[in-house]
C-alpha positions as CSV (number, residue, x, y, z in Angstrom):
1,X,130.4,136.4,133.2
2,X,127.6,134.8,131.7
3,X,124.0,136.7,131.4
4,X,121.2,135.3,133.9
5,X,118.2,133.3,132.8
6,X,114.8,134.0,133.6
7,X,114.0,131.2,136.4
8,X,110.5,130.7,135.3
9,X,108.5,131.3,132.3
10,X,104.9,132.6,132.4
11,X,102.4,133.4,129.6
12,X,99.7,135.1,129.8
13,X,96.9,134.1,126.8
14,X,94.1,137.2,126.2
15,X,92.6,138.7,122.8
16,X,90.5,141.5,121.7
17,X,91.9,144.8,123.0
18,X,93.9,143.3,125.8
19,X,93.1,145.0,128.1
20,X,92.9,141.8,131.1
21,X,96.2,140.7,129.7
22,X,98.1,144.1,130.5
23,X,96.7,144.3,133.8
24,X,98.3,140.5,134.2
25,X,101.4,141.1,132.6
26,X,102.2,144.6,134.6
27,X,101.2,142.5,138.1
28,X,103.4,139.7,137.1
29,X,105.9,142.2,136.4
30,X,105.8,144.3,139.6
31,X,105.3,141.1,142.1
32,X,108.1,139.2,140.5
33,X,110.4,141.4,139.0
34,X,112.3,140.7,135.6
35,X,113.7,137.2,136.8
36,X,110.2,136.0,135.5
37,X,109.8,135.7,131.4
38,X,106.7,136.9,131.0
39,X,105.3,135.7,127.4
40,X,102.2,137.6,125.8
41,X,99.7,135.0,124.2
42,X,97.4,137.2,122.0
43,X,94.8,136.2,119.9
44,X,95.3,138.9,117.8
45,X,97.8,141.9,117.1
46,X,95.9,144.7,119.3
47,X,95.9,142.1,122.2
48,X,99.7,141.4,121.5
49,X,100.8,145.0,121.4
50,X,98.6,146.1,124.3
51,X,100.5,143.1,126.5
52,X,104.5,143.8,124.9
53,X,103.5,147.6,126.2
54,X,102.2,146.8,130.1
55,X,106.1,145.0,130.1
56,X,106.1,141.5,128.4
57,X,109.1,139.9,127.8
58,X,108.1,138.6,124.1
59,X,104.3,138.9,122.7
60,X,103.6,136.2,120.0
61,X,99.8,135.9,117.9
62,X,98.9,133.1,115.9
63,X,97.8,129.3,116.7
64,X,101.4,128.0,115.6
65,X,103.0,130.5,117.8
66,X,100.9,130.1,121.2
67,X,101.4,126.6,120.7
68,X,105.2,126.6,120.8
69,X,104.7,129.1,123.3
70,X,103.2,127.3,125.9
71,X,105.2,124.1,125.3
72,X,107.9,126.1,127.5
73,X,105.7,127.4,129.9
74,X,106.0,126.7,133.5
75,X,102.3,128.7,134.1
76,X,99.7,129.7,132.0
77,X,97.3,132.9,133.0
78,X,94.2,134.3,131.2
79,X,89.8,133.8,131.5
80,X,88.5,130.4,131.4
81,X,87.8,131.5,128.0
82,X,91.0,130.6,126.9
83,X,90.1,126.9,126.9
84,X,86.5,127.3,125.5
85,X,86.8,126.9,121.8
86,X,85.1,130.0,120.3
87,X,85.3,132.0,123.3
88,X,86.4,135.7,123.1
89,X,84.2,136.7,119.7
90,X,85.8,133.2,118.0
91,X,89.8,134.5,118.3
92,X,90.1,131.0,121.0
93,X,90.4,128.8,118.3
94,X,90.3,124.5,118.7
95,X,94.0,124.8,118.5
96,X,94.9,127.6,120.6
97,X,92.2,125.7,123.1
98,X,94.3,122.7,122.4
99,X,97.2,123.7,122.9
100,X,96.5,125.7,126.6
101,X,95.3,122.2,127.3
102,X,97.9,119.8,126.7
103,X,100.7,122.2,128.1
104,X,102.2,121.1,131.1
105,X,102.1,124.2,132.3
106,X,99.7,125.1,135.8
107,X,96.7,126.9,134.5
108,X,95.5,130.4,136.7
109,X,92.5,131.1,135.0
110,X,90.1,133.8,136.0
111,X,86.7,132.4,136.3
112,X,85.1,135.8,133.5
113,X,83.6,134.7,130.8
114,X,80.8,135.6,128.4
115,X,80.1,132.0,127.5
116,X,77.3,131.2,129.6
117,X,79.2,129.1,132.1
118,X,78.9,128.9,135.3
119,X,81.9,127.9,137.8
120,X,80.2,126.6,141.0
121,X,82.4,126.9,143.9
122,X,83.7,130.5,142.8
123,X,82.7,132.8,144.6
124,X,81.2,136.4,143.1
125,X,84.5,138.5,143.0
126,X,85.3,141.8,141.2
127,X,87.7,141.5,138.4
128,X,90.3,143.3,140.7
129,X,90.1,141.0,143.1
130,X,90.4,138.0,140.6
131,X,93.7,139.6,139.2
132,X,94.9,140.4,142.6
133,X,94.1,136.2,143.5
134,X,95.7,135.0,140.0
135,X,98.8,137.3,140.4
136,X,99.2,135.8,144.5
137,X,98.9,132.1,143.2
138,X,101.2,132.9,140.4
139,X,103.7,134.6,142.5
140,X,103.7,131.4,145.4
141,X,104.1,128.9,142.5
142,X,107.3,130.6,141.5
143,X,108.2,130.9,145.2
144,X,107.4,127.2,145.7
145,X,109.7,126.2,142.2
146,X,112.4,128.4,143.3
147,X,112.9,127.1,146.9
148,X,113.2,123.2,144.9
């Protein structure tokens, strides 16, 4: 009997402590169960560890490593920061930027940032209510790629 494949890959990019990437990666986990890979993007090793311990699949740090992450990834999940070059205290590097951009992969990202941007069009929601949205759109674009 051969071993089941995750259907569909996610990664979730975050940095500093983490902290928004666990609460991603444990709601990806409970609305989608373990038939989802579930890839942990951190800018850094806290970040990394705090995401491999809310239930990723794999954690990876490092330009090189995001980038070959996210090649294989059918959805990408984090803050807008993660495509602002210099966001998140300078860990979103050009590259890591980069590479979030040219992935095929659907971008969910949560309009927080401290980079003095402003989204027009979203409206003012709590974080909890932006993870809860992020997780819901996440969890009907696996729904939608599974019924293919």
């Amino acid at each position: 009997m051969t071993e089941a494949v995750a259907k569909y890959h996610v990664c979730v990019v975050d940095g500093r402590g983490g902290r928004l990437g666990a609460r991603l990666v444990t709601g990806l986990v409970s609305k989608l169960g373990r038939d989802c890979t579930v890839v942990g993007l951190g800018t850094n090793i806290a970040a990394a560890e705090a995401m491999k311990q809310a239930g990723a699949t794999s954690v990876v740090t490092g330009s090189q490593a995001i980038k070959a992450a996210v090649s294989n990834a059918q959805v990408i999940m984090g803050t807008l920061n993660a495509v602002l070059p210099g966001a998140m205290l300078g860990e979103i590097t050009p590259d890591i930027a980069t590479a979030i951009l040219s992935s095929r992969a659907k971008k969910v990202l949560l309009p927080v940032n401290r980079s003095h941007i402003e989204v027009i069009g979203s409206d003012d929601q709590t974080l909890d209510q932006l993870i809860l949205q992020s997780l819901n759109r996440v969890r009907s674009l696996v729904a939608v790629a599974e019924s293919v």
